[in-house]
N, C-alpha and C positions, 0 to 999 in steps of 0.2 A: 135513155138508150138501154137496149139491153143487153144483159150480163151475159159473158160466157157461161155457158153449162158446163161442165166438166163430170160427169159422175166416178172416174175412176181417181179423180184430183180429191174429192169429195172422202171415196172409201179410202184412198190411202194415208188423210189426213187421219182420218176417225182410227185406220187400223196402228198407225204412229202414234198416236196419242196413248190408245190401249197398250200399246209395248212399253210405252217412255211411265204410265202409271203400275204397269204390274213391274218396272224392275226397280221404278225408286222406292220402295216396301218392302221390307229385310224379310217379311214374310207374310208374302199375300195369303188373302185369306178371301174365299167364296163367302158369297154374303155379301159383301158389301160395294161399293163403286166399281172395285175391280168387276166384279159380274156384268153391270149394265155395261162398262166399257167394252169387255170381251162381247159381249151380246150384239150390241151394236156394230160393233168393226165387223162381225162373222155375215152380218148383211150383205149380199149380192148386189152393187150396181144397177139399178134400172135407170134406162132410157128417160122413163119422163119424170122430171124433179118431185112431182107431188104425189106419184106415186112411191117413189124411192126415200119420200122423208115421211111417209106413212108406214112405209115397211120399217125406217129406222124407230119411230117410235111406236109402233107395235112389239117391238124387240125391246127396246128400254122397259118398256112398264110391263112387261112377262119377266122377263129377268127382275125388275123391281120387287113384284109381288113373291116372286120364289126368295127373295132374301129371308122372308120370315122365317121359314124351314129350314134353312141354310147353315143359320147361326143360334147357341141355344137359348143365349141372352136377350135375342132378337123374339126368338121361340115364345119365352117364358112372359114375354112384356106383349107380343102378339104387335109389335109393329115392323116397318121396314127398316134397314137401313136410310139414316139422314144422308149422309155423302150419296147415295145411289138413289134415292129422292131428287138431292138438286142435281146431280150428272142427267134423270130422265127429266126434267123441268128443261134444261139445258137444251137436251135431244128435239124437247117438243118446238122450242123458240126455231130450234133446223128447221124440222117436219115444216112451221109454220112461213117461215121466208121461203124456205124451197116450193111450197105451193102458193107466195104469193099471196097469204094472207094474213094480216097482225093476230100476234100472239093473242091465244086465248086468256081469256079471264083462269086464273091458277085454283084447281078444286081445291078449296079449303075445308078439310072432312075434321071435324073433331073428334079426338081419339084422345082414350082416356088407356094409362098406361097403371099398371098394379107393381106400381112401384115396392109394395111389399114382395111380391113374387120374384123381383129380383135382387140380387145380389148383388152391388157395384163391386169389382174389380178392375176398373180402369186407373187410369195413372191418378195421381196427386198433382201433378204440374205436368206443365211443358215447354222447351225450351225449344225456340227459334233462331237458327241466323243465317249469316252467308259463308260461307267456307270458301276463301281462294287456294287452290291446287289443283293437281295432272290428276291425272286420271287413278292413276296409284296410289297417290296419297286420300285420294276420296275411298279408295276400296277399304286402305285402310283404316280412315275414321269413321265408315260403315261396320267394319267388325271390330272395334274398338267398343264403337256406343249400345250394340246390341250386346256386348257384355256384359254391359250394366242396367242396361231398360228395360221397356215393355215393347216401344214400335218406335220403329226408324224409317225415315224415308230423309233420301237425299236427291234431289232434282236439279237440274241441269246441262247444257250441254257445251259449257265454254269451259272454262278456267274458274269461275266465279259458279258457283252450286248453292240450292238452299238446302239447307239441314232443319229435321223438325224432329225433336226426340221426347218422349213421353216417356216418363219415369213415377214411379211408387210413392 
């Protein structure tokens, strides 16, 4: 049988998703997954699904490619962002059922990265969990842990949240 179409069920999922990922991140930053999300939500609705999941992943892998330039780390090493990688991987599995055809085979390019060129400055660890509280008490173990870290994000939208903090 066939499925309902829906295209605006469609954009307003992708455009929720985009909101619910640029506010669990104490501070977004272009460059990376937040860009493809933004990118893709800002897609206009078309009518016929394989048209509409071609525009969605023509917009993922344009905003992909610009992460290079975006970020300097990114810059320096001459590759993309991984998270905004599998977010358009993601996008293309849409593009691919919304037209009705199995996913493509995934371009596997080998890229060699000069890891002298860069500098790590990423965290030392990271801590994961669930956090149960109101909605106040998450704002404030959001500005609690950005006091002490590098990046925070807390996701959620019940009583029960997850917390992922990256620290030095």
């Amino acid at each position: 049988s066939e499925s309902a179409w829906a295209p605006g069920d469609v954009a307003d999922a992708l455009t929720a998703a985009a909101a619910a990922a640029q506010d669990a991140v104490m501070v977004p930053r272009e460059g990376t997954m937040l860009s493809v999300a933004a990118a893709v939500a800002a897609v206009t609705p078309l009518e016929d699904p394989a048209s509409y999941g071609q525009a969605l992943s023509d917009a993922a892998h344009a905003a992909l490619a610009a992460t290079t330039d975006q970020l300097d780390v990114l810059r320096a090493a001459g590759v993309v962002d991984s998270g905004a990688m599998v977010l358009t991987l993601l996008v293309d599995a849409l593009a691919a059922e919304l037209a009705g055809h199995d996913m493509p085979e995934l371009p596997v390019e080998q890229r060699h990265c000069d890891v002298a060129a860069v500098a790590y400055r990423g965290p030392a660890y990271e801590v994961m969990y669930v956090f149960d509280g109101d909605a106040a008490s998450c704002e404030s173990l959001r500005e609690e842990l950005a006091a002490i870290g590098d990046s925070v994000t807390v996701t959620g939208r019940s009583e029960e949240r997850r917390v992922g903090k990256e620290c030095r």
